[in-house]
Structure formats: C-alpha cells, structure tokens
N, C-alpha and C positions, 0 to 999 in steps of 0.2 A: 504494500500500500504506500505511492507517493503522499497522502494528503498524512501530515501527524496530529493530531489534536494538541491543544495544550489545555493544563490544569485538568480539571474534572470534565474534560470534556470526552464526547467520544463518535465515531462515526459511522454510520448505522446505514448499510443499502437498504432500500425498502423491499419486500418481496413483492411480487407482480401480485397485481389486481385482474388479471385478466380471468374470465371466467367462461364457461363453456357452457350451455344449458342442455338439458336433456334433446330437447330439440335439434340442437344442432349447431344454435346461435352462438355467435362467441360475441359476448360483452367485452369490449377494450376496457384497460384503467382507465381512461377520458370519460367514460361513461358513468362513470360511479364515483364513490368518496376516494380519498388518496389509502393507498393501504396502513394499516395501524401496527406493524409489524414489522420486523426487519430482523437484519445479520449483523452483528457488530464487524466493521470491519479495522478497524485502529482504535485503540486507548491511549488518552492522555496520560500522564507519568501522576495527577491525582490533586487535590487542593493543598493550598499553603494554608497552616492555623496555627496558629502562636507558634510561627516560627516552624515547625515540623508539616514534612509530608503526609498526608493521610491517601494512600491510596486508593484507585477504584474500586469496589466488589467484581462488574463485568469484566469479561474477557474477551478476548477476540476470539468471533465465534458462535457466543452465546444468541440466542435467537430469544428477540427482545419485544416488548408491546408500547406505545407511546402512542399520544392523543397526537389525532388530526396536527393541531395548530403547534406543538410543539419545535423547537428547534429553529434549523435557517433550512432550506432547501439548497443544494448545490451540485451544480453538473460538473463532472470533469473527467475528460477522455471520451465523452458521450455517454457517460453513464450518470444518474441519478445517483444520491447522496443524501442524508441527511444529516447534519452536527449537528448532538444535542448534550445537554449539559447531563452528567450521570442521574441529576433529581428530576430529571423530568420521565424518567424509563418508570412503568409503571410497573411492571414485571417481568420474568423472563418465562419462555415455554421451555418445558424439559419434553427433551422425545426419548 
C-alpha cells in the first residue's frame, strides 16, 4: 500500500455494492447507498496522549463496518479509498 495513514488513522477499501437479483438484474453501486463495509488496507502507527503512543486495535486486513458519512472519500491509482479515523469503525466482521 502507497497511501500510509498517520496517527489513529487508517484506510479502508470499500467492498463493492454491486448486487445481482434473482432475476437477473444486476444493480451497480450508483444505484444504491455507498457500501458500509470495507478491508483495512494500511494502519497509522496510533494517537499521541500525554506524551506516549497508544496504538491501533485494527489491523491490516481486518474486515471492518462504518457509517455512510464517515471519513474522507479518496481515489488513487483508480481505485476507491476511504481514511477514517480508528473511532469512527463501528465494528469488525469475523469470518
């Protein structure tokens, strides 16, 4: 991963939205809400507090949930991105 986060930040692909219907119909991400879910793909090194590092929980990897409006949106190499800050991950899914 080119992009590094810094502090408590971290950066998250989204997983496709695209959807298929029994029919046959394929629904684009355009057509619906942005997805709520993603991949971590880099971890910041963690926040500064009195002086001391407190490191992330996530890891690169972990398969994470986060609202709609969270974070910044960011393309690079053509691909979709999202940075968001570790407090804004609501949870992670375990497979």
């Amino acid at each position: 991963m080119k992009i590094q986060p810094l502090g408590n930040r971290l950066v998250v692909q989204p997983l496709s939205a695209e959807q298929t219907l029994k029919s046959g119909i394929v629904i684009p991400d355009t057509a619906k809400e942005k997805p709520q879910e993603g991949k971590v793909m880099a971890v910041g090194p963690g926040e500064m507090k009195d002086g001391k590092r407190i490191p992330n929980e996530l890891k690169v990897g972990d398969h994470v949930l986060f609202e709609n409006w969270a974070g910044k949106e960011y393309k690079f190499e053509g691909v979709e991105y999202k940075i968001l800050r570790e407090d804004e991950v609501l949870g992670t899914i375990k497979k």
